[in-house]
Steps between C-alpha positions, in 0.01 A plus 500: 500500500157355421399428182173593362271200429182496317230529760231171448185476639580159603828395682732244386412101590828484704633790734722739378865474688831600447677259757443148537485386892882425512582839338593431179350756281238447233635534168167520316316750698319762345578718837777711484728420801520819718871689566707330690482831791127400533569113517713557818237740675251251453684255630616676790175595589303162506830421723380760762124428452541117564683636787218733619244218401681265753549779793158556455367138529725434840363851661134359442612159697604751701167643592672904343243414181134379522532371179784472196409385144811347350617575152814251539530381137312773358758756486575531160185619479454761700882633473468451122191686457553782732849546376385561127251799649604827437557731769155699458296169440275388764464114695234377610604189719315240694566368837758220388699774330728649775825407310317732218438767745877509658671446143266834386650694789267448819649509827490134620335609820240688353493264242342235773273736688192330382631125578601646837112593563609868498394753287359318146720775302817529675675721223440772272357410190595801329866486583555135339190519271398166673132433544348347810581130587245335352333221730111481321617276164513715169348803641831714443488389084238730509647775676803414257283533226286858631822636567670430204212610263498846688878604484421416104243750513664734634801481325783302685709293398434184762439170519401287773595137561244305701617146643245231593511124561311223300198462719445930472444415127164312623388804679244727266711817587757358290294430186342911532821587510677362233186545312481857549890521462471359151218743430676804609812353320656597895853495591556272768631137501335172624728268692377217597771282734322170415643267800305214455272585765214692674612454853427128447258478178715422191455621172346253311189568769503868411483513111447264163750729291775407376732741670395819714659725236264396270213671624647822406374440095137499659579876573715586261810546752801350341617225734870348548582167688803495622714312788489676818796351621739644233523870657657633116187384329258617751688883483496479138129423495407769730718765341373413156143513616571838713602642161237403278298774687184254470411222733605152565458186671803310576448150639851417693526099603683481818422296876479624837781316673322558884145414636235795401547665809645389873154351558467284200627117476617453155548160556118403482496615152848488322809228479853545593604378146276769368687758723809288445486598118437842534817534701628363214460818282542738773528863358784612707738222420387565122618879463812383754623198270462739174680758636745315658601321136504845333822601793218778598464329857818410697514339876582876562211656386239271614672530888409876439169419390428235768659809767246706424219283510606425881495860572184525366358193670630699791336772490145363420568340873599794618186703387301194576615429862371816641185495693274760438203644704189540273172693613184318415319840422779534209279205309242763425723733319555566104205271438276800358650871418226606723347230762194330478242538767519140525854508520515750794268305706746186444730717605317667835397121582884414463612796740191407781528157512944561502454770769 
């Protein structure tokens, strides 16, 4: 179960945890560890999104993607975070957060309609209560935010969970929106997967504060740091802060193990020691180790675990390795309810210059 902390405008000076990065637990934490039931979910699901992460990065080399943003090393985050939702809570991911999207219940294949340079929304928001994939930075903290402060006016019980990286947190969108989130005391949650990097500008170019999370007291959002590669702190975070009914930003410290995208050369602007020691506190060996100590994880179980990831792997290929005829004209639909006259002479120069 998790405990019920006093909420603080300002987060602690170290990040919260409840595992240190060889798994032994934290004896001091004021987080309450979650049951062990959850504790195996999470860790069988960041076993099957590292596995989806990595199918997905070979089918771009591949030529089946256009593009793939990796979230290797950032799973505890996303898997953490959406785990802790509740089922009538809303997401509202980013482009780096397919693990989020397939862990929330998104068909893989639909899933990675938008990096395939198909549809932009390849699934139905409705049916997963999964925003759009946000590409523009921070522009879906305000849709967290809009949507958020209307269910609370009209009465429902939801909350929405917004993830963002560090460099959206340099964006304007996000200070309106946590601004008007603190005025509207709004349910939804702020998490920011700080990875050390906007595609290749660090942090220390991006802000003078002392930690991300602290900006939340300049809004009156309670903020929590925490380590966003210890997948039990990051769900006990998120669930405490879904609870609270109010907002709250939630700075997670974690590293993106893989370049920013297939056309980005991390070299130019990172070490290998620097990626060496993030390996060092990777988040699935952490929840693996722990559980593994406690006699919840035998060789048995993870052979299950690591079965089903393969079959999953398998059928993102399968979905992915089928070509598919699209027609041009379809580029002009479900951009207005009712079509622009600009829009239907795009689409009348489209069909002459085609025919």
């Amino acid at each position: 179960m998790v405990a019920t902390r006093e909420r603080s405008l300002l987060p602690t000076e170290e990040p919260l945890s409840l595992l240190r990065k060889d798994g032994a637990p934290v004896t001091d934490s004021p987080l309450a560890m979650p049951d062990d039931d959850v504790l195996l979910e999470l860790h069988r699901r960041m076993v099957i999104g590292r596995r989806f992460d990595t199918q997905a990065t070979a089918l771009t080399k591949q030529g089946r993607l256009a593009v793939y943003p990796s979230s290797r090393g950032q799973e505890a985050c996303e898997v953490g975070s959406v785990l802790a939702l509740r089922s009538h809570d809303w997401l509202f991911p980013t482009y780096r957060d397919s693990v989020a999207l397939v862990t929330r219940g998104v068909d893989p294949g639909e899933t990675l309609t938008l990096l395939q340079g198909g549809w932009h929304l390849g699934y139905d928001p409705y049916e997963h209560r999964v925003g759009p994939q946000c590409t523009p930075l921070a522009t879906n903290t305000l849709h967290a935010v809009g949507f958020a402060h209307a269910a609370r006016v009209k009465g429902e019980d939801t909350a929405a969970l917004v993830l963002l990286g560090d460099g959206a947190t340099s964006e304007g969108d996000t200070h309106e929106a946590l601004n008007f989130a603190g005025v509207w005391r709004a349910p939804v949650v702020f998490l920011v997967q700080n990875n050390g990097y906007a595609i290749s500008v660090p942090l220390s170019k991006q802000t003078a504060a002392p930690t991300l999370a602290a900006k939340g007291v300049g809004y009156g959002v309670p903020s929590v740091l925490v380590d966003g590669n210890d997948v039990a702190a990051v769900y006990a975070v998120v669930r405490e802060a879904l609870d609270s009914g109010g907002p709250t930003l939630i700075e997670a410290l974690t590293y993106r193990i893989e370049a920013h995208t297939n056309a980005d050369d991390a070299t130019r602007y990172r070490t290998s020691d620097e990626v060496a020691a993030w390996l060092d506190r990777d988040p699935v060996d952490r929840i693996d180790a722990y559980l593994t100590a406690r006699g919840l994880l035998d060789a048995a179980r993870k052979a299950e675990v690591a079965a089903e990831a393969e079959d999953f792997a398998a059928s993102v290929r399968a979905k992915l390795n089928v070509d598919h005829e699209y027609d041009p004209a379809t580029l002009f639909e479900h951009v207005y309810a009712t079509p622009t006259t600009h829009l239907r002479e795009q689409a009348a120069a489209l069909a002459e210059e085609l025919a």
